[in-house]
MDTraj code that builds the backbone (N, CA, C; nanometers):
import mdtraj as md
import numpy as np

residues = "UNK UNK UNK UNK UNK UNK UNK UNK UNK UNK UNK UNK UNK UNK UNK UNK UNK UNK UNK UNK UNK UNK UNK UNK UNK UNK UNK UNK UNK UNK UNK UNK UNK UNK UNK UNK UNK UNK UNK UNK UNK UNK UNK UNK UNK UNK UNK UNK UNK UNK UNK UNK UNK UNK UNK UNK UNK UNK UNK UNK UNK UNK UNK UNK UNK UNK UNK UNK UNK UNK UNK UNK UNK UNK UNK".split()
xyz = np.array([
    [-2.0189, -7.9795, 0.9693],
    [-1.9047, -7.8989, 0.9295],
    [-1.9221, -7.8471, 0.7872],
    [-1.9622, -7.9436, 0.6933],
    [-2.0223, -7.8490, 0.5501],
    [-2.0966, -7.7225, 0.5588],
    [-2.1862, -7.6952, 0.6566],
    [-2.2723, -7.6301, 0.6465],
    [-2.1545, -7.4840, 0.6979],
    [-2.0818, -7.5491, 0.7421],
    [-1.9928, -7.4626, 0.8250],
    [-1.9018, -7.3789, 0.7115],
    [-1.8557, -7.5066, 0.6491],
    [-1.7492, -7.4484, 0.5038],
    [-1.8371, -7.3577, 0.4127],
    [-1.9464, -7.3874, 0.3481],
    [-2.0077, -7.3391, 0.2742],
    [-2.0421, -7.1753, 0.3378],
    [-2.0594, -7.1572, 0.4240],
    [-2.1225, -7.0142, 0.5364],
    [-1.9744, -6.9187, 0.5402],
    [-1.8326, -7.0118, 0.5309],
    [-1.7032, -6.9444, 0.5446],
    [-1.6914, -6.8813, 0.4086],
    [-1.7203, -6.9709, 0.2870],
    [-1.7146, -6.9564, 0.1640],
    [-1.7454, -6.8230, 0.1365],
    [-1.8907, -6.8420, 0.1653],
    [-1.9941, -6.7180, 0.1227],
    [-1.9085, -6.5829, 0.2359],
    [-1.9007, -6.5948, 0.3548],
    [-1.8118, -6.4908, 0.4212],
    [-1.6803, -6.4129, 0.3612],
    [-1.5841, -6.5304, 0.2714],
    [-1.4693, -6.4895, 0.2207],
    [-1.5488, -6.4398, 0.0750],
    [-1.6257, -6.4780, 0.0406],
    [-1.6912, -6.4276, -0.1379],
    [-1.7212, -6.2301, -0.0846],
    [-1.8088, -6.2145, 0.0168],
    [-1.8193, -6.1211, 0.0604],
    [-1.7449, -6.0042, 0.0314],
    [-1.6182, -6.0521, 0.1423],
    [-1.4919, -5.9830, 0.1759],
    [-1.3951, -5.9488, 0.0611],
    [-1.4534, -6.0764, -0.0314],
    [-1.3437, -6.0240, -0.1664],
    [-1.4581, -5.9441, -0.2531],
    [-1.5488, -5.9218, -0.2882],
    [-1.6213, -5.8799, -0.3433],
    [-1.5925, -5.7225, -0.2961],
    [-1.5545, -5.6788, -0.1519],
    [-1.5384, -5.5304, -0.0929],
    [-1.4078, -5.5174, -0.1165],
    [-1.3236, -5.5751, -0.1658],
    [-1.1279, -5.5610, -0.1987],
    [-1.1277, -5.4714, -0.3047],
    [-1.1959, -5.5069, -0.4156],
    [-1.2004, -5.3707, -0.5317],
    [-1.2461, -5.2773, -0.5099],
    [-1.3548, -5.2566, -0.4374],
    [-1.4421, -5.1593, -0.4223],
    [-1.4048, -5.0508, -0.3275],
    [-1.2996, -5.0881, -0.2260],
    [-1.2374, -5.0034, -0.1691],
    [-1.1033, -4.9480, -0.2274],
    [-1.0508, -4.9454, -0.3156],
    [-0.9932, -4.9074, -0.3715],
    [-1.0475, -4.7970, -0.5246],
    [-1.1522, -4.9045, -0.5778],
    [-1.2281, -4.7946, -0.6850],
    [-1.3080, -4.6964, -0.6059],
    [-1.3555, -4.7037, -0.5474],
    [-1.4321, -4.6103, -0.4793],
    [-1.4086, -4.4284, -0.4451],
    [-1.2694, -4.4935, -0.3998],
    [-1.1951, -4.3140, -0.3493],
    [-1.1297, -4.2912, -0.4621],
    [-1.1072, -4.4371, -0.6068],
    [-1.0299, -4.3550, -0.6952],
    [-1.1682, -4.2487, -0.7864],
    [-1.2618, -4.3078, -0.7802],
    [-1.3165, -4.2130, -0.8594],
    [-1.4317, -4.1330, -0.8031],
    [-1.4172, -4.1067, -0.6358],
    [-1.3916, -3.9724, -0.5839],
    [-1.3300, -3.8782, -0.6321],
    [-1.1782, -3.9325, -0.6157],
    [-1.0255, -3.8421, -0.6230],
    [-1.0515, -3.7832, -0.7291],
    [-1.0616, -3.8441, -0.8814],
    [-1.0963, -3.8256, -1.0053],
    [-1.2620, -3.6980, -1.0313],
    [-1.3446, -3.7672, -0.9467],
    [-1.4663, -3.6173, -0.9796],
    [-1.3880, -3.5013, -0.8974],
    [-1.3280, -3.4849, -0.8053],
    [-1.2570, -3.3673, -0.7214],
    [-1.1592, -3.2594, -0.8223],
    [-1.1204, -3.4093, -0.8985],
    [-1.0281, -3.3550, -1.0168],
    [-1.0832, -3.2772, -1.1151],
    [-1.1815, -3.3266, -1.1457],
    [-1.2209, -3.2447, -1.3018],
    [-1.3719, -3.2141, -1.2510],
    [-1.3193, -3.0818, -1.1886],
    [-1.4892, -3.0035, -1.1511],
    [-1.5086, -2.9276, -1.2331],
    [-1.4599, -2.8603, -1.3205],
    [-1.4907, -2.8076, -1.3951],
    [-1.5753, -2.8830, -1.5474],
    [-1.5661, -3.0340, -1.5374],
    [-1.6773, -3.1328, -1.6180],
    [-1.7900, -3.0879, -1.5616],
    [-1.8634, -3.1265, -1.7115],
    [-2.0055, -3.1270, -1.6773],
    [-2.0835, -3.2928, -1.5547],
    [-1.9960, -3.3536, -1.6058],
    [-2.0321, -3.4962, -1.5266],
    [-1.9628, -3.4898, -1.4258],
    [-1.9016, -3.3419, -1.3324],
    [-1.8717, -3.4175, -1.1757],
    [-1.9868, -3.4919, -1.1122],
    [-2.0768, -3.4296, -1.0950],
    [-2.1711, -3.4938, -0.9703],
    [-2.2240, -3.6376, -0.9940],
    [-2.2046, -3.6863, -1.1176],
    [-2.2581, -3.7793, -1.1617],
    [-2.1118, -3.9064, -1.1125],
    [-2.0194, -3.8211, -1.1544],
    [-1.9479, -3.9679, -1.1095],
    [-1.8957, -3.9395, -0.9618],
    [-1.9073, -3.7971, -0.8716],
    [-1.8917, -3.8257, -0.7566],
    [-1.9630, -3.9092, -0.6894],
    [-2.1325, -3.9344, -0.7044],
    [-2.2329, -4.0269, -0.6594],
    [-2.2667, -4.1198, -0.7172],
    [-2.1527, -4.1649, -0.8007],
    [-2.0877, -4.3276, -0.8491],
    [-1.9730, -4.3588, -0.7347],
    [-1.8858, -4.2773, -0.7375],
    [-1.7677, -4.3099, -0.6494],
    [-1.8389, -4.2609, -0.4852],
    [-1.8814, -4.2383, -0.4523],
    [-1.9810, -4.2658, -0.3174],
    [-2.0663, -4.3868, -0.2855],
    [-2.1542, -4.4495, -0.4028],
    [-2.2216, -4.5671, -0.4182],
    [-2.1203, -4.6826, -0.4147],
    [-2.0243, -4.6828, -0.4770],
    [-1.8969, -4.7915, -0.4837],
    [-1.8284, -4.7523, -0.3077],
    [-1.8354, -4.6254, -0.2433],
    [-1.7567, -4.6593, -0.1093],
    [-1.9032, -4.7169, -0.0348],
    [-1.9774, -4.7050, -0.0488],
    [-2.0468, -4.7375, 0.0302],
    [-2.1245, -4.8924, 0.0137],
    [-2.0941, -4.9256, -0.0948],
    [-2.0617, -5.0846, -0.1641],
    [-1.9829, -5.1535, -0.0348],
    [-1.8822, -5.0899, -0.0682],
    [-1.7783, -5.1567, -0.0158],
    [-1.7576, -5.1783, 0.1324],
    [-1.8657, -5.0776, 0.1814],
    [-1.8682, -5.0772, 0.3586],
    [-1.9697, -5.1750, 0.3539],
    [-2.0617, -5.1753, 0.2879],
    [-2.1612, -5.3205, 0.3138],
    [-2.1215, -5.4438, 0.2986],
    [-2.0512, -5.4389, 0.1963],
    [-1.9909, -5.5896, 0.1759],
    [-1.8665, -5.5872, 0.2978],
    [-1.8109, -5.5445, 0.3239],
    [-1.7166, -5.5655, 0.4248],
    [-1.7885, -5.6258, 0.5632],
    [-1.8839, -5.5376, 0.5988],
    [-1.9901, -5.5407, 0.7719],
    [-2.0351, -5.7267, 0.7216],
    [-2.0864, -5.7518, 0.5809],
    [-2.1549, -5.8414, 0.5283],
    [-2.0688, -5.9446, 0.6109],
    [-1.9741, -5.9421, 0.4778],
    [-1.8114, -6.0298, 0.5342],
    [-1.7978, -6.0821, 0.6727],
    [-1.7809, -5.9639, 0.7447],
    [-1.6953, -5.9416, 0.8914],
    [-1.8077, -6.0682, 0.9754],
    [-1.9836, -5.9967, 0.9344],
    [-2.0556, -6.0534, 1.0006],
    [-2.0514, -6.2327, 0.9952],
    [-2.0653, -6.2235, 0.8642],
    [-2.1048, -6.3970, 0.8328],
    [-1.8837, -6.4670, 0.8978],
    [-1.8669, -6.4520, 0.8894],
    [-1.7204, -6.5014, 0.9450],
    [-1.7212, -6.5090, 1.0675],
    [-1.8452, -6.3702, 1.1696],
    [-1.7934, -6.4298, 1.2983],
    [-1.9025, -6.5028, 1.2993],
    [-2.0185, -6.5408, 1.2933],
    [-2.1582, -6.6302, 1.2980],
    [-2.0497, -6.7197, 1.2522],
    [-1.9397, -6.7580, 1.1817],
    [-1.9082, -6.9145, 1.1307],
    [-1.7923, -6.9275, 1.2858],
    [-1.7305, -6.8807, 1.3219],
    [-1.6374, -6.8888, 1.4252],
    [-1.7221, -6.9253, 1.5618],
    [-1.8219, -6.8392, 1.5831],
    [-1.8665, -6.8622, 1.7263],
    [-2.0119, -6.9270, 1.7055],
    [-2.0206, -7.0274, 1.6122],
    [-2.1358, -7.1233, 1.5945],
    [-2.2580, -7.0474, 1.5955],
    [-2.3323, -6.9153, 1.5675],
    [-2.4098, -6.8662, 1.5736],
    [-2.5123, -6.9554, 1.4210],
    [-2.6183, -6.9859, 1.5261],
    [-2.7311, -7.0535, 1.4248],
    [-2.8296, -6.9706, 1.3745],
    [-2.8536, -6.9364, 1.2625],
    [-2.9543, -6.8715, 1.2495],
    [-3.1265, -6.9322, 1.2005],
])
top = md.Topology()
chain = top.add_chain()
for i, resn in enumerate(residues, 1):
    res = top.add_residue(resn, chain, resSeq=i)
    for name in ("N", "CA", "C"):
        top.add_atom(name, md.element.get_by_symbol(name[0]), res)
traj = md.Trajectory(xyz[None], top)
């Protein structure tokens, strides 16, 4: 069962690790959309693309290791 807690741990570390990131992500989208007329849109639109797409990995990460801890999957 340790091996079990420790694997949930790392699953919930995951999942919180993608909680900010989905939220920063589209804010600083929203924000390069905003000020196109900066010289640094593109630079922080493909910051705020790298952070959504952060955040879809760590989530799949998450989702994955949580069900491997639920349905005993050994690796």
């Amino acid at each position: 069962m340790s091996g079990n807690k420790k694997l949930l741990d790392k699953g919930i570390k995951y999942m919180l690790y993608a909680l900010p990131l989905m939220f920063l992500g589209p804010s600083v989208i929203y924000n390069a959309f905003i000020n196109k007329h900066n010289v640094w849109h593109y630079l922080v639109l493909g910051v705020g693309i790298i952070l959504c797409l952060l955040a879809v990995y760590f989530m799949f990460k998450g989702i994955k290791t949580l069900t491997d801890v639920l349905f005993n999957h050994d690796k």
